[in-house]
C-alpha positions as CSV (number, residue, x, y, z in Angstrom):
1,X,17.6,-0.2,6.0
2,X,14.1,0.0,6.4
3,X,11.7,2.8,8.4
4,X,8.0,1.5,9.5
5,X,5.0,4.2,9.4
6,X,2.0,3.1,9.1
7,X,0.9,6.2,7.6
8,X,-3.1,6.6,5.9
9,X,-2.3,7.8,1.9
10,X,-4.4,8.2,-1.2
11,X,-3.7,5.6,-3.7
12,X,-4.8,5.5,-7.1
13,X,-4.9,2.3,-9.3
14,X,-5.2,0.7,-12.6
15,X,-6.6,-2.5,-13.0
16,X,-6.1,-3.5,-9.3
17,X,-2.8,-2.6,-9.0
18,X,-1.1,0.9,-7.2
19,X,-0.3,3.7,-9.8
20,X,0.5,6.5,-7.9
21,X,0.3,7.6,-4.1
22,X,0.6,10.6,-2.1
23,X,2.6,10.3,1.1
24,X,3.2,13.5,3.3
25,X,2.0,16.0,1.2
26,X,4.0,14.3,-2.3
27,X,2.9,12.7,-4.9
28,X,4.7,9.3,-5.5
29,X,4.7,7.3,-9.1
30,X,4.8,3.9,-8.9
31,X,7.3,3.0,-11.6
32,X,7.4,-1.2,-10.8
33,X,5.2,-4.0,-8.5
34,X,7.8,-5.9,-6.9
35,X,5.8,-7.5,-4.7
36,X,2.2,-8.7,-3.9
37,X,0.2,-10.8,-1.4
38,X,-2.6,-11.3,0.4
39,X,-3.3,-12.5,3.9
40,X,-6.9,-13.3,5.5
41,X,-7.4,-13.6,9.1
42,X,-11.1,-14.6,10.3
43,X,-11.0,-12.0,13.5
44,X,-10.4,-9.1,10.7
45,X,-13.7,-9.2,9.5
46,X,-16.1,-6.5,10.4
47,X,-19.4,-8.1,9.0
48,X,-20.7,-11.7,6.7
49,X,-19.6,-9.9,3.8
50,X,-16.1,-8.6,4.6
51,X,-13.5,-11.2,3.1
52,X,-11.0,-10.3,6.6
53,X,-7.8,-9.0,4.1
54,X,-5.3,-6.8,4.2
55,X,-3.6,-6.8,0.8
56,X,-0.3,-5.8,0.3
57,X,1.7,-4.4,-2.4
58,X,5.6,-3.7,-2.6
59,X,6.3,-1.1,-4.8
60,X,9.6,0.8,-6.4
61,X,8.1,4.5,-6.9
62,X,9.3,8.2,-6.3
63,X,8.0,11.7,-6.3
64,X,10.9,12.8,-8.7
65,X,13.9,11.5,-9.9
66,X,15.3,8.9,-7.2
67,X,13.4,5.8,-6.5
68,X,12.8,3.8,-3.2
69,X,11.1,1.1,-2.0
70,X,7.8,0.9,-0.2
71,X,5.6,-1.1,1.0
72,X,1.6,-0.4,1.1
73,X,-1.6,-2.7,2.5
74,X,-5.1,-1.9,1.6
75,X,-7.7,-3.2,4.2
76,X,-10.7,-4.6,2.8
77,X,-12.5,-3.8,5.8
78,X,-12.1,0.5,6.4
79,X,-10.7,0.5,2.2
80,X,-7.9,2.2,3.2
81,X,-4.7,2.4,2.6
82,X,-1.3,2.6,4.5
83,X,2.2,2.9,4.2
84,X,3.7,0.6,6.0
85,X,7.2,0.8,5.9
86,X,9.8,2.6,3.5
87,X,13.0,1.7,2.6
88,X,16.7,3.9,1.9
């Protein structure tokens, strides 16, 4: 089962990718990328040179011991970062 949040975190990365994250205070380590895509829509672009994606990464991480499953976007436009959903 899966929980949405949409949720602003810090993300740090390595070549591209998510490495680590804090959510609520915890610091989550990305252990695997399960997932990754991009999607571009013209009306999400704030100026000539803003590409209009949101990028999205699925990720297995935890802040300890027991992993889950979460899914994070980065937003070209603000370069931000949410967590989008979360799942048990």
């Amino acid at each position: 089962m899966s929980r949405l949040y949409g949720d602003p975190i810090e993300v740090w990365t390595r070549d591209g990718e998510p490495t680590q994250f804090v959510w609520r205070d915890r610091l989550y380590m990305v252990r695997r990328v399960l997932d990754h895509w991009v999607v571009a829509r013209e009306w999400w672009k704030t100026s000539e040179g803003d590409p209009g994606e949101r990028q999205f990464w699925r990720v297995e991480a935890s802040p300890g011991r027991e992993a889950g499953s979460y899914e994070l976007r980065y937003d070209t436009a603000s370069n931000g970062w949410l967590l989008l959903r979360a799942w048990d």
